[in-house]
C-alpha positions as CSV (number, residue, x, y, z in Angstrom):
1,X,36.4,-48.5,17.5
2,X,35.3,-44.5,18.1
3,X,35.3,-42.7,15.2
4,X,35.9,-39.2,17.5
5,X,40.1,-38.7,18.0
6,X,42.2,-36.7,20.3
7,X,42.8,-34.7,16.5
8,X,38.6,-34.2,16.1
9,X,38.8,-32.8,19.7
10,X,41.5,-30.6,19.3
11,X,38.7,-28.5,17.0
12,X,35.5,-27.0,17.9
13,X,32.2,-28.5,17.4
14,X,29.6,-26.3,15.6
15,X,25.8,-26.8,16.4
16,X,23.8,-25.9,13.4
17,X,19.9,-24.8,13.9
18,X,17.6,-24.0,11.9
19,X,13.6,-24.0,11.9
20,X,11.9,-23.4,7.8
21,X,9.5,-20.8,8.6
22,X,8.4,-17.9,11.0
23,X,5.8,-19.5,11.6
24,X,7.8,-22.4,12.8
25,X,9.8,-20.1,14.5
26,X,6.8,-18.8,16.9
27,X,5.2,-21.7,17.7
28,X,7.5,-24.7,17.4
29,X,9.3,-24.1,20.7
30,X,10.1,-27.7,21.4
31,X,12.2,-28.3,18.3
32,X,14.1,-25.6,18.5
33,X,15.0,-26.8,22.5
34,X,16.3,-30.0,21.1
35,X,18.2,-28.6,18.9
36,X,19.9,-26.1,21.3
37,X,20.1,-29.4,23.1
38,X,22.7,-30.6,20.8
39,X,25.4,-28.1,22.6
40,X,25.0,-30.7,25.4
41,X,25.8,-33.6,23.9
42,X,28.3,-32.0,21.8
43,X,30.3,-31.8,25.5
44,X,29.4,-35.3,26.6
45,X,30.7,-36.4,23.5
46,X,34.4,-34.4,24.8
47,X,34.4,-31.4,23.2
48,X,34.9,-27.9,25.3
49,X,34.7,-25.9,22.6
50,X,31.2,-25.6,20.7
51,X,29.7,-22.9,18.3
52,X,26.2,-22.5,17.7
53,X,25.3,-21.0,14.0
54,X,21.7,-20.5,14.1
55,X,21.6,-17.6,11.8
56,X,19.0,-19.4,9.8
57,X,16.4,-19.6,11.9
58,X,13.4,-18.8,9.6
59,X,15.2,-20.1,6.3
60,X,14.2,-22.7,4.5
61,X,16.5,-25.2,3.4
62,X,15.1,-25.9,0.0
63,X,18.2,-24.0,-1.9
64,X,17.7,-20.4,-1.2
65,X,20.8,-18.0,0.1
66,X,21.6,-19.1,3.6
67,X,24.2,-16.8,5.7
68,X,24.5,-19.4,8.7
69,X,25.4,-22.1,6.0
70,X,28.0,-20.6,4.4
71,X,29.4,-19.5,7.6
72,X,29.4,-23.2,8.6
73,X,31.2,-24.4,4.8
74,X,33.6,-21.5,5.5
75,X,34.6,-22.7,8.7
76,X,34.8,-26.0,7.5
77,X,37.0,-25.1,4.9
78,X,39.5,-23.4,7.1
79,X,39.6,-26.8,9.3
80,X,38.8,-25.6,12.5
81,X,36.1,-28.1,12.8
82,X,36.2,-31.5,14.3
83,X,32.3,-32.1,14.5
84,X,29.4,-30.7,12.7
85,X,25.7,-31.7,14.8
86,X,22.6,-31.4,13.8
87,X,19.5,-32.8,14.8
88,X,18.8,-34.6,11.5
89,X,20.0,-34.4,7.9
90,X,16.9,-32.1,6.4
91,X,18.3,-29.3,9.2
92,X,21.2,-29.4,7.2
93,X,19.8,-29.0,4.0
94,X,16.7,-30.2,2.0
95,X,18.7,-30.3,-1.6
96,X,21.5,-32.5,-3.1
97,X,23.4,-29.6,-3.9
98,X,23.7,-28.2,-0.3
99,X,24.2,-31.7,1.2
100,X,26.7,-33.2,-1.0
101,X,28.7,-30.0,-1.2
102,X,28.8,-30.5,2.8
103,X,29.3,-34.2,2.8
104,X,32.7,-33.1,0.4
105,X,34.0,-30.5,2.7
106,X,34.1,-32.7,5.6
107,X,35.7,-35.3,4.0
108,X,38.1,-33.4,2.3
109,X,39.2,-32.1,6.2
110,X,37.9,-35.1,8.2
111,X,35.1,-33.6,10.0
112,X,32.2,-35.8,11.3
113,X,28.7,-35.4,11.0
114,X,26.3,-36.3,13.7
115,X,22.4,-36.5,14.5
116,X,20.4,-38.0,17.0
117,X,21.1,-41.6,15.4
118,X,25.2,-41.4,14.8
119,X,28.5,-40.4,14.0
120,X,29.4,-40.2,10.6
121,X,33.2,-40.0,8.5
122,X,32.6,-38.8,5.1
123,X,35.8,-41.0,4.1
124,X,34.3,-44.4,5.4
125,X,32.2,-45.1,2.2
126,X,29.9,-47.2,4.4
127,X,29.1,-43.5,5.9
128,X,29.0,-42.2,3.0
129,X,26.7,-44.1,1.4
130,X,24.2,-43.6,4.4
131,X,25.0,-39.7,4.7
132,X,23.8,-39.5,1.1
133,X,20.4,-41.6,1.7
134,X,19.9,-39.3,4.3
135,X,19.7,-36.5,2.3
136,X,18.2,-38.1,-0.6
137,X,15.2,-39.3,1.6
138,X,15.4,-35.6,3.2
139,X,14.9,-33.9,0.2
140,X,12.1,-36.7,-1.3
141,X,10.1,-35.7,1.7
142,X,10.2,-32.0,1.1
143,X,9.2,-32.5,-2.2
144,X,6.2,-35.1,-0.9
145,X,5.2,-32.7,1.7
146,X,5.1,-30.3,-1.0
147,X,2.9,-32.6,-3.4
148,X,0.7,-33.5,-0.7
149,X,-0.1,-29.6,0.4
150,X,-0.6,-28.2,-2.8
151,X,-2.9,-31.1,-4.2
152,X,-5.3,-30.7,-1.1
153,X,-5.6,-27.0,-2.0
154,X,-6.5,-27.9,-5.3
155,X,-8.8,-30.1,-4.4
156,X,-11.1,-27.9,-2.1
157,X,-10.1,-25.1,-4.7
158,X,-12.0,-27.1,-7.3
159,X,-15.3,-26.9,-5.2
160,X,-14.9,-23.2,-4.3
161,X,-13.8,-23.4,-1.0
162,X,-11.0,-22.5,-0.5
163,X,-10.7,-19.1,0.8
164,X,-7.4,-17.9,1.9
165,X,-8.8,-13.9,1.7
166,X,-10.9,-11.8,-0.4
167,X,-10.4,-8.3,-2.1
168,X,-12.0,-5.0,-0.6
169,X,-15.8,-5.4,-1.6
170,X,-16.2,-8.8,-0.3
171,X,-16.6,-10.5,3.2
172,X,-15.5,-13.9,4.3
173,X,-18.9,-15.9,5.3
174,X,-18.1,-19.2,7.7
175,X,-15.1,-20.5,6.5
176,X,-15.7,-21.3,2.3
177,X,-18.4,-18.4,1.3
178,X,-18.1,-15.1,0.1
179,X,-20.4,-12.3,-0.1
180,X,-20.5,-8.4,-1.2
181,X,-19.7,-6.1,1.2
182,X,-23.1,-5.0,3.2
183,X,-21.7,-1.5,3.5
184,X,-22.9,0.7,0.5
185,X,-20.6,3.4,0.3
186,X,-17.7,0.2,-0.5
187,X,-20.3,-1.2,-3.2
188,X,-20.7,2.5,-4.9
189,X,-17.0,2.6,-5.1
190,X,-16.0,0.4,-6.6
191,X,-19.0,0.9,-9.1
192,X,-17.7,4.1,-9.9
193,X,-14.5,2.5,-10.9
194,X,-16.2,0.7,-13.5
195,X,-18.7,2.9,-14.6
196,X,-16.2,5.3,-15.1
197,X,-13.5,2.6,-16.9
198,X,-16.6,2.2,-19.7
199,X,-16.6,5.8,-20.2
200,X,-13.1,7.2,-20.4
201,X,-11.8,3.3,-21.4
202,X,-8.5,3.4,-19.8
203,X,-7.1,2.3,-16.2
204,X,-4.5,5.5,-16.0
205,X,-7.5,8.0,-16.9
206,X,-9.4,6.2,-13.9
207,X,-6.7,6.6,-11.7
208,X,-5.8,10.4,-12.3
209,X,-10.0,11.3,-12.7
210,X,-10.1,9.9,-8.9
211,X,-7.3,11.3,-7.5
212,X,-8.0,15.2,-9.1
213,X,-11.6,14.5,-7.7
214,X,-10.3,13.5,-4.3
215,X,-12.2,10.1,-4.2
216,X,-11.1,7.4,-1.8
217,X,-11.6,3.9,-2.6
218,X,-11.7,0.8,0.2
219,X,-8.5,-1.2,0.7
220,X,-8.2,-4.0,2.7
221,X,-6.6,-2.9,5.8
222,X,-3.0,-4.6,6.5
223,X,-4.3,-5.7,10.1
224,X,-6.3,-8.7,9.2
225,X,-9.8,-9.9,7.8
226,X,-11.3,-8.5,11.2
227,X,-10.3,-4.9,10.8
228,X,-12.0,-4.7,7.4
229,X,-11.6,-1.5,5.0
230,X,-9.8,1.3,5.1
231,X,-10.1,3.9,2.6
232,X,-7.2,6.0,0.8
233,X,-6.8,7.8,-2.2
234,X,-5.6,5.3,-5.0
235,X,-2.6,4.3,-6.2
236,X,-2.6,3.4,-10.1
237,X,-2.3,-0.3,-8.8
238,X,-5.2,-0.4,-6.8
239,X,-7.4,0.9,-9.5
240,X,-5.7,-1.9,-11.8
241,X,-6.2,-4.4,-9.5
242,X,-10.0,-3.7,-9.1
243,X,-10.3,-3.5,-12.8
244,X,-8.1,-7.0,-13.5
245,X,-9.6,-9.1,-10.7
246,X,-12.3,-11.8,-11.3
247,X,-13.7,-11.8,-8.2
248,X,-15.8,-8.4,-9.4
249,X,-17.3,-10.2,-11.9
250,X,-18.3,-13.2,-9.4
251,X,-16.0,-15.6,-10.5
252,X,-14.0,-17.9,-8.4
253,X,-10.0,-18.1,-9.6
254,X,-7.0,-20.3,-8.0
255,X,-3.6,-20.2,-9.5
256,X,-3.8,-17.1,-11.5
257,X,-0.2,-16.5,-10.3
258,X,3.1,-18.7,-11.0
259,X,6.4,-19.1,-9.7
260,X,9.7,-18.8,-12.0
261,X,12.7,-20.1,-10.6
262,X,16.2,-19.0,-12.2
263,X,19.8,-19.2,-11.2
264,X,21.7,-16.2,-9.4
265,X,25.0,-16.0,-8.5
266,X,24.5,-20.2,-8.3
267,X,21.7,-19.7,-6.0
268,X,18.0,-20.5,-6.8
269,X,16.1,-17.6,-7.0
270,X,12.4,-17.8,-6.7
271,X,9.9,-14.9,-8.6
272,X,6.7,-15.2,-7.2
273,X,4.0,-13.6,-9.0
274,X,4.5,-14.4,-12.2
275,X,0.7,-13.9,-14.1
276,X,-0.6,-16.8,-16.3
277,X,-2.4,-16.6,-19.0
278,X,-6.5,-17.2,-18.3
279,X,-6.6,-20.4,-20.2
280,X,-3.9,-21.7,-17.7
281,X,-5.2,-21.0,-14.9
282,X,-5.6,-23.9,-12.1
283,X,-9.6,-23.1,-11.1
284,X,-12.3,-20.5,-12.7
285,X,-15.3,-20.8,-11.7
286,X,-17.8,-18.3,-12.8
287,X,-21.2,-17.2,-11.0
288,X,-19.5,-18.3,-8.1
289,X,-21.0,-15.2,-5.7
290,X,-22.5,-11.8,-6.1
291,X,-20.7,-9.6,-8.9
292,X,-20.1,-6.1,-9.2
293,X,-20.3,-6.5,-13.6
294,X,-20.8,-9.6,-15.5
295,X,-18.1,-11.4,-16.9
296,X,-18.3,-10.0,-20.6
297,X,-17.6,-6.8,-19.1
298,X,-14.9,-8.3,-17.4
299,X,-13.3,-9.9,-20.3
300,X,-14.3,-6.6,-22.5
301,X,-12.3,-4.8,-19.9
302,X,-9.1,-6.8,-19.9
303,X,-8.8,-6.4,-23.6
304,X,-9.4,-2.3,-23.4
305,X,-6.5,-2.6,-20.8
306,X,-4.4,-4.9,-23.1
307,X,-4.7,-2.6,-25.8
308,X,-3.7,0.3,-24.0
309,X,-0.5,-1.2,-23.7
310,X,2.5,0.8,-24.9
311,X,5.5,-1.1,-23.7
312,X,7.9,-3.1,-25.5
313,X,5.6,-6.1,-26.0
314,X,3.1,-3.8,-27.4
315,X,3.6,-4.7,-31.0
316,X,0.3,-5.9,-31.4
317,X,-1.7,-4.0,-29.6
318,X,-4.0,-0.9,-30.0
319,X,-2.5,1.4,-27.6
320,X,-4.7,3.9,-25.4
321,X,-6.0,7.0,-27.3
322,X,-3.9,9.9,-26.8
323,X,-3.8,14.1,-27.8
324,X,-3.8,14.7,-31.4
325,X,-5.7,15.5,-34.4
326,X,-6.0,12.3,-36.1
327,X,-8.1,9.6,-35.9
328,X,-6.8,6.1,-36.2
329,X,-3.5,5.8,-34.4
330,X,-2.9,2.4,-33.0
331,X,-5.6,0.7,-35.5
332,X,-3.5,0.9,-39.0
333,X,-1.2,-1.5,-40.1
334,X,1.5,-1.9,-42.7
335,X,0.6,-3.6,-45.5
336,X,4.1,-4.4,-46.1
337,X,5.8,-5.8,-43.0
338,X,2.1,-5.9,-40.6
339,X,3.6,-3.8,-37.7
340,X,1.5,-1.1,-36.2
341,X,1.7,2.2,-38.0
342,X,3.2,5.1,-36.0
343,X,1.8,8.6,-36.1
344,X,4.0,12.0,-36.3
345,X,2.5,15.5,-36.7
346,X,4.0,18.6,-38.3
347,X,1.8,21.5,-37.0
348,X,-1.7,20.3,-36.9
349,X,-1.1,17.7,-39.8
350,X,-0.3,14.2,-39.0
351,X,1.1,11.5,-41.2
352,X,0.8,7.7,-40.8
353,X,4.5,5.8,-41.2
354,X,6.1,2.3,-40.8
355,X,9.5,2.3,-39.4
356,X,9.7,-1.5,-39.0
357,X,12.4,-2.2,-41.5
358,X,14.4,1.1,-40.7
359,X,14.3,0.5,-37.1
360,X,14.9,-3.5,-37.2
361,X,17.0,-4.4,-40.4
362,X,18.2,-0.6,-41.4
363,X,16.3,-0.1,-44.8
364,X,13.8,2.2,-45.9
365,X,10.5,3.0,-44.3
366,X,7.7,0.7,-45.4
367,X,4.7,3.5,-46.4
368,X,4.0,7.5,-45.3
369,X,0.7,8.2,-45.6
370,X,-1.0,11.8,-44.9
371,X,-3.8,11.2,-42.3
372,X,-6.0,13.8,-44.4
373,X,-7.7,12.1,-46.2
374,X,-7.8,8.4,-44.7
375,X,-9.5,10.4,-41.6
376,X,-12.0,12.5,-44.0
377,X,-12.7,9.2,-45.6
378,X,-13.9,7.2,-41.9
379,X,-15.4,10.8,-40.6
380,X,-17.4,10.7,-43.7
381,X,-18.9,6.5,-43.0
382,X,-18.6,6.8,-39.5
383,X,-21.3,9.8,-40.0
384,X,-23.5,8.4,-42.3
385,X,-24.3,5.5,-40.2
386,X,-24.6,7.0,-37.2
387,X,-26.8,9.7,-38.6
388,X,-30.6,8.2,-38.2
389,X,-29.7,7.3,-34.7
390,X,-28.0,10.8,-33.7
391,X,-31.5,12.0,-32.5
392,X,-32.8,9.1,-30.8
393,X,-29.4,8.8,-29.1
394,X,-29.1,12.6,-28.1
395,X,-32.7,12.9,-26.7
396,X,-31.4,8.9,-24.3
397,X,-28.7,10.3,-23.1
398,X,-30.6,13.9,-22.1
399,X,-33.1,11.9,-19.6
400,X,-30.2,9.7,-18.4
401,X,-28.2,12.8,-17.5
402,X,-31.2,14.4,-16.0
403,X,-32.8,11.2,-13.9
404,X,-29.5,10.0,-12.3
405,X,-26.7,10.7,-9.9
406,X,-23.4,9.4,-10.4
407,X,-21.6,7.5,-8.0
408,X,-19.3,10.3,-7.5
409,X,-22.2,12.8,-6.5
410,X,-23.3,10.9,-4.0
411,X,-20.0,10.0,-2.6
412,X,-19.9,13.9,-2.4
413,X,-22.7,14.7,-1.1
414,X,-22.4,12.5,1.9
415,X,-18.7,14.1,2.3
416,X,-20.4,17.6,2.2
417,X,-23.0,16.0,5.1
418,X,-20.3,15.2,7.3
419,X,-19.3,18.9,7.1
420,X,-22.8,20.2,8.5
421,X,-21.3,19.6,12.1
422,X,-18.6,22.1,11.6
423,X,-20.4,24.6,9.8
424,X,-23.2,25.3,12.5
425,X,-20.6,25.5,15.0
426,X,-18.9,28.4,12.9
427,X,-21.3,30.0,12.4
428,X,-23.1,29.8,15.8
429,X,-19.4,30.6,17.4
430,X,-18.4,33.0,14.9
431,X,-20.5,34.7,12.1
432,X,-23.5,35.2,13.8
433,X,-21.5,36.7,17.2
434,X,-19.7,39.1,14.8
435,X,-23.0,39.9,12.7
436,X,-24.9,40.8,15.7
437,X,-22.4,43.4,17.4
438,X,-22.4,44.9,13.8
439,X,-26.2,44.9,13.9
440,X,-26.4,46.7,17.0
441,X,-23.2,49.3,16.3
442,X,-25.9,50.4,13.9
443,X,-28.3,51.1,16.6
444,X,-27.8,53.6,19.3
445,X,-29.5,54.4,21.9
446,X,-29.7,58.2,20.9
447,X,-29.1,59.6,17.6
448,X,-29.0,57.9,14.2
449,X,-27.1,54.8,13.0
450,X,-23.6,55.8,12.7
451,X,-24.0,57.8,16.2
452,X,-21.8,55.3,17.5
453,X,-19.2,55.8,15.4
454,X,-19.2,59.3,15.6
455,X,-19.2,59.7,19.2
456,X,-16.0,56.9,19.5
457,X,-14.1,59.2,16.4
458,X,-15.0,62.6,17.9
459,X,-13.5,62.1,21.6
460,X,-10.3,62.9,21.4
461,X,-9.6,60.7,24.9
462,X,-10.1,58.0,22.6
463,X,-7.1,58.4,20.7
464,X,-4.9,57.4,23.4
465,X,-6.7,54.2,23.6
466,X,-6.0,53.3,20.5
467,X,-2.8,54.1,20.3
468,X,-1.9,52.2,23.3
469,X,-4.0,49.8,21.7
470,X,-1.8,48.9,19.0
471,X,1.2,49.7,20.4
472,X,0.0,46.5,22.7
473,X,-1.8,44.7,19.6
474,X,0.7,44.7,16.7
475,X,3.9,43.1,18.8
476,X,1.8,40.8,20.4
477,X,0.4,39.8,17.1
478,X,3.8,38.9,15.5
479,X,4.9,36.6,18.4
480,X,1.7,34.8,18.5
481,X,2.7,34.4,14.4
482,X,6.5,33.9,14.8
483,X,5.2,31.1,17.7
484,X,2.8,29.9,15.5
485,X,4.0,28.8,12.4
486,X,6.4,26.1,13.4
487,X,3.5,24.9,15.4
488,X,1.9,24.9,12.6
489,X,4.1,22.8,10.6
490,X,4.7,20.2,13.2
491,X,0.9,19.5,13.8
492,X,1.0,18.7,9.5
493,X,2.9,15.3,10.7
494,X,0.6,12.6,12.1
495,X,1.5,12.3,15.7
496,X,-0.6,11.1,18.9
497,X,-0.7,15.2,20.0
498,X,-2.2,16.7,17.0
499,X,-5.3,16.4,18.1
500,X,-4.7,18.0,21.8
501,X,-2.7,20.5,20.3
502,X,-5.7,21.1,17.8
503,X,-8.2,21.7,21.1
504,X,-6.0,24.0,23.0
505,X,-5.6,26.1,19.8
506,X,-9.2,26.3,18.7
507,X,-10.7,26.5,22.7
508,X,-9.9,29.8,23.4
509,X,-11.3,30.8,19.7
510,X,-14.8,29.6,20.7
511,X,-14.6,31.6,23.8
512,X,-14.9,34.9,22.4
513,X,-12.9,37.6,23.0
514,X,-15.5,39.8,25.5
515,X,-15.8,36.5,27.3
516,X,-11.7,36.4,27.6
517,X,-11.3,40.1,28.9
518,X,-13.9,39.6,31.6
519,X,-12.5,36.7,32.7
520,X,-9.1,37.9,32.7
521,X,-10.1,41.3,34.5
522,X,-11.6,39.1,36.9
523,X,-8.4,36.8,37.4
524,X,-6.2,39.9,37.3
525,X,-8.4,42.1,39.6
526,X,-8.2,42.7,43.7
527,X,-10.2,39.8,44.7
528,X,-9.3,37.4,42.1
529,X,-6.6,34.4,42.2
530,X,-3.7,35.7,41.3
531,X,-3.5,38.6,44.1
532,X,-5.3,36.0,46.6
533,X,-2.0,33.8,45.6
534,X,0.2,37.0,46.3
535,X,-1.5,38.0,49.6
536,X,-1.8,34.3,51.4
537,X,1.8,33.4,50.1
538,X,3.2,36.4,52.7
539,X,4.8,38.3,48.9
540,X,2.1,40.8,49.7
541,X,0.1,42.6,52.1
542,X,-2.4,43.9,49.7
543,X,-3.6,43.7,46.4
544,X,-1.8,45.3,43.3
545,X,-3.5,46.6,40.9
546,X,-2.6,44.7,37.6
547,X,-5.5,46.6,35.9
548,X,-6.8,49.4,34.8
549,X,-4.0,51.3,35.7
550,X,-3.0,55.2,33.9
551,X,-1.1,55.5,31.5
């Protein structure tokens, strides 16, 4: 006996495709033609009117938000569907939640299920029963596939050799080795960023030092492991990521990162990210490859960062040294209740209080200390030992200032070196054209040095010149300005003209201005193109005279 009836074929059929990945999506051409194939059979089984929902292409079925889904339910729902096909359970869903909630619909408004092996009534409880192995066995083999995937990763992660990418600083060697970057300039970088962490001893200070400085550091460029490094002024992240990361002090790490899954809106929502604690970590593996520092710096580094912290889980930590007068903030602590002791200031004077209990139970503050004379008190120790090795320690850090560069300077100085270029060309093109016409406006052929100058300000002839001059000059100056300026402005966007609309603006500079009225004499006189144009066009007989025409 057929389980389809004239009443299941009196509603639509709905196809429902979906592939789990991009990925998927891009290469796995075949499956996604079988399952278009479904429309087909949908019609052979005697339905006219079919609906494909393949709005989640791309989506994994494993409980996340799916629009095509819900469409399908809510279609369901209104029963307007006689069929539902698919090309097997787990492209309906890969959890119990989806699939059973699906399995209910269509019973409640007898709609079938079918795949490539059957047609399936939700109320025959024989159907049932097999509709819900299906998915059971669907989502097991997810969650195998998962198991099995994850475990080989570990696996070669535990030898080292598994190398998905690497940070800026590295290369990929073969497929499982690592090595420093060959190109100096990356290595000096990123140096400098932790040479300069051990002096000013917080990631922020970094950040703003480099960026005031105008020092680029290498990211990895978004293209691929091919395309290498590009570099950029930092972003606060990029210097905490250089600073955090173990690879820099040649360690191998797997799983440094966790997922946390919660429930929105009765969805499954995934946070990737999530950072684990170091002593959780899947795989460290230390002297691994080449390092930038060594791993007590490393570790030395990420408690300097921890105690900088100022946030709310900050409690317990130092906090990064700030403006003031005083001496200790971030180191006291209550004797009372333990919590850190805050620091106010009236005028130059700073006090040490507890507001633990006023701020959490609403009584009085713990202690108020003046800062006087705790601080004279550690200035005072702090001094005496340091004092026999103030000399020794001046006169070391003299002939380390003296006999080394920093990273910076050198980073500088090969900026300034790229510069060299341009500045012969200006001054070829441009300062030494100008300083040699002064030169020899100082030297006449009779008289003495300003006989030149005379001679142009004594003839009155002159005068005219000059007046026509800048009665030529001055309007022509402000629409070469008023035409300028939004030129100007476009050319600060990035575009694929900026650099041909650079050329024909700087050209005609080069040329020099002699060199442009000769040639435009030339261009503009009897025999040059402009009149030859006129003459062999028929708009003239003879040449006009464009130039040096009275006033």
């Amino acid at each position: 006996m057929t389980k389809i009836t004239a009443e299941h074929l009196a509603r639509r059929a709905c196809v429902y495709i979906r592939q789990s990945t991009a990925d998927q999506l891009a290469h796995n051409h075949e499956s996604r033609r079988r399952q278009y194939g479904l429309v087909d059979r949908a019609k052979q089984l005697g339905w006219s009117n079919v609906d494909v929902i393949d709005d989640d292409l791309g989506r994994s079925g494993g409980g996340i938000a799916r629009p095509g889904f819900e469409r399908l339910l809510a279609t369901i729902c209104d029963s307007r569907v006689g069929a539902v096909l698919a090309i097997e359970a787990s492209r309906l869903a890969r959890n119990g939640r989806d699939w059973h909630t699906l399995i209910e619909f269509c019973g409640l408004v007898g709609t079938l299920i079918v795949d490539e092996d059957g047609i399936y009534d939700p109320r025959h409880p024989n159907d049932r029963l097999l509709l819900g192995m299906k998915g059971t066995m669907s989502e097991l083999e997810l969650s195998m596939f998962r198991q099995r995937s994850q475990e080989a990763l570990k696996q070669k992660a535990r030898r080292g050799a598994l190398v998905l990418g690497v940070a800026a600083g590295y290369v990929k060697v073969g497929r499982d080795r690592i090595e420093k970057n060959p190109d100096k300039r990356v290595q000096e970088a990123l140096q400098l960023v932790f040479t300069k962490f051990a002096e000013l001893q917080s990631a922020r200070q970094v950040h703003i030092w480099l960026r005031e400085d105008g020092i680029e550091l290498p990211v990895k460029s978004r293209h691929g492991e091919v395309h290498g490094v590009v570099w950029r002024l930092p972003a606060y992240n990029i210097v905490h990521n250089i600073l955090t990361n173990p690879i820099y002090a040649g360690a191998y790490a797997f799983g440094r990162t966790k997922s946390r899954v919660s429930l929105e809106g009765g969805r499954k929502h995934i946070r990737r990210g999530v950072q684990k604690p170091m002593a959780e970590w899947d795989v460290l593996i230390k002297d691994h490859h080449a390092a930038y520092i060594t791993w007590d710096e490393f570790e030395r580094n990420l408690r300097v960062i921890a105690n900088n912290a100022t946030g709310m889980s900050s409690a317990f930590s130092r906090g990064a040294a700030r403006k003031g007068e005083l001496l200790l903030p971030g180191l006291l602590r209550c004797g009372h209740c333990g919590r850190k002791l805050h620091v106010h200031y009236s005028g130059k004077i700073g006090r040490y209080n507890c507001y633990g209990a006023r701020t959490n139970h609403g009584a009085a503050r713990c202690i108020s200390i003046s800062g006087l004379s705790i601080d004279a008190a550690i200035s005072n120790e702090v001094l005496r030992v340091l004092k026999p090795l103030g000399f020794e320690a001046a006169l070391r850090a003299i002939e380390a200032q003296s006999s080394t560069t920093t990273a910076a300077e050198r980073q500088l100085d090969r900026t300034a070196l790229l510069a060299v270029p341009g500045i012969l060309v200006v001054l070829l093109l441009f300062i030494y054209p100008f300083l040699h016409g002064l030169v020899l406006s100082f030297e006449p052929k009779e008289g003495g040095g300003l006989a030149n100058y005379l001679r142009f300000f004594s003839q009155p002839f002159l005068y005219n010149t000059i007046a026509t001059t800048l009665w030529v000059a001055i309007p022509t100056t402000l629409v070469n300005v008023g035409l300028a300026l939004p030129i100007a402005f476009g050319m600060r966007r990035n575009s694929a003209w900026q650099r041909v609309l650079t050329t024909i603006l700087v050209l005609p500079i080069t040329l020099g201005t002699v060199l442009i009225a000769e040639g435009l004499l030339t261009y503009l006189g009897p025999q040059g193109w402009v009149n030859r144009l006129l003459i062999e066009s028929g708009l003239a007989s003879s040449p006009i005279r464009l130039t040096h025409r009275a006033a």
